[in-house]
N, C-alpha and C positions, 0 to 999 in steps of 0.2 A: 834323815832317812825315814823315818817316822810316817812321816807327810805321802813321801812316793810310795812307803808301802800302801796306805790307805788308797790315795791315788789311782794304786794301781787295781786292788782289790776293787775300787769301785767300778774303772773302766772295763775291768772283764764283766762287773755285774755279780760278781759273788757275794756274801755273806761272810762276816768273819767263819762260822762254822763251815763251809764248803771252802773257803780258801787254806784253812786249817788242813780240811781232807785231805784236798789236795797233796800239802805237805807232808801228810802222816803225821800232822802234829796237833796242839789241844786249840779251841778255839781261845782261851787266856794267855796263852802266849803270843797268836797276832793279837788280840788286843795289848798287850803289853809292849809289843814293837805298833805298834799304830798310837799310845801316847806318848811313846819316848821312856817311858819305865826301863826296859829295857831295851840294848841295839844288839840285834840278830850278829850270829856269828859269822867267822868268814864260809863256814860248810854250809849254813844256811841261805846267806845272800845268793851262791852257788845253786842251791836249790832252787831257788826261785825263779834266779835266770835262768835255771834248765826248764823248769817245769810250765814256765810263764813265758819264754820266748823273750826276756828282758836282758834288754842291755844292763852289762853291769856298771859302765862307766853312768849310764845314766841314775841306776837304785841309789849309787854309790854317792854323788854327786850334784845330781844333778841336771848333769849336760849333757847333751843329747837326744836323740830321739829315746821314746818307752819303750818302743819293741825293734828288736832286732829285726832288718829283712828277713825274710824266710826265703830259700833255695826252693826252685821252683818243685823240684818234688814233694816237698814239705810243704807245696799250698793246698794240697786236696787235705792232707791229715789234718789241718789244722782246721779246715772249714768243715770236717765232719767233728770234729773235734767240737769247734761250737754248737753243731747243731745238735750233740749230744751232750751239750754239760752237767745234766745232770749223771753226776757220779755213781750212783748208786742205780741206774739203769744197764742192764744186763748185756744191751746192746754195745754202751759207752767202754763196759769193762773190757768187752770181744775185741771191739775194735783198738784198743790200748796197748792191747796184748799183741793183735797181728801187729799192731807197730813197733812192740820193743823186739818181735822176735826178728820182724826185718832189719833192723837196727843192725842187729847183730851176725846176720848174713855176710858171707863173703861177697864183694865187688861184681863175679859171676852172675853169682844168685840173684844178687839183689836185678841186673838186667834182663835176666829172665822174668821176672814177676815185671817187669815196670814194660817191657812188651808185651806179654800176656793184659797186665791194665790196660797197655793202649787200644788190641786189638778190641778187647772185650768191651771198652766203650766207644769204639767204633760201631761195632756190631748195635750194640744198644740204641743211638743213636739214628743207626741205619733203619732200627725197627720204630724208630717213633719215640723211643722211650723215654 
């Protein structure tokens, strides 16, 4: 597992220290799961494929694809998501936030904001934008 954690760290373009952040955890411990010192727990590999978009069968294993598809609502967050990776940008954090608190909207809610999205970049579009 060692291997794909690095792997994967590298394919986003991280740093051990920003991959760390990510996690909320130290940068000595991804380098300790990236020589095999130590193998990440099952809460953590969990972490990752939440945080990272990773298959677990693949962390796990090997097999498979590295990233999970993402559901088509999940493709705008994830591309502003890259366009902001830097973590500690004030924009990155806002936008992090509107998405755990949509997360956690009821079914209702959540289709009210996703037509409000649609109209409003209709609109935008319509202006040129």
């Amino acid at each position: 597992m060692n291997d794909r954690i690095r792997a994967l760290r590298k394919e986003l373009g991280l740093t051990q220290e920003k991959f760390a952040d990510r996690l909320s955890m130290k940068r000595n411990t991804i380098a300790n799961y990236e020589i095999g010192r130590n193998e990440p727990i099952d809460a953590v590999v969990s972490l990752i494929c939440k945080e990272f978009n990773v298959s677990e069968e693949w962390l796990r294993t090997g097999t498979g694809e590295m990233f999970k598809p993402l559901p088509e609502e999940d493709e705008t967050a994830a591309f502003v998501s890259d366009l902001l990776e830097d973590g500690d940008n004030e924009l990155y954090v806002m936008i992090k936030e509107i998405m755990r608190t949509y997360d956690q909207l009821d079914e209702k809610s959540k289709a009210v904001i996703k037509q409000f999205s649609r109209s409003l970049l209709e609109n935008i579009k319509k202006q040129g934008g």
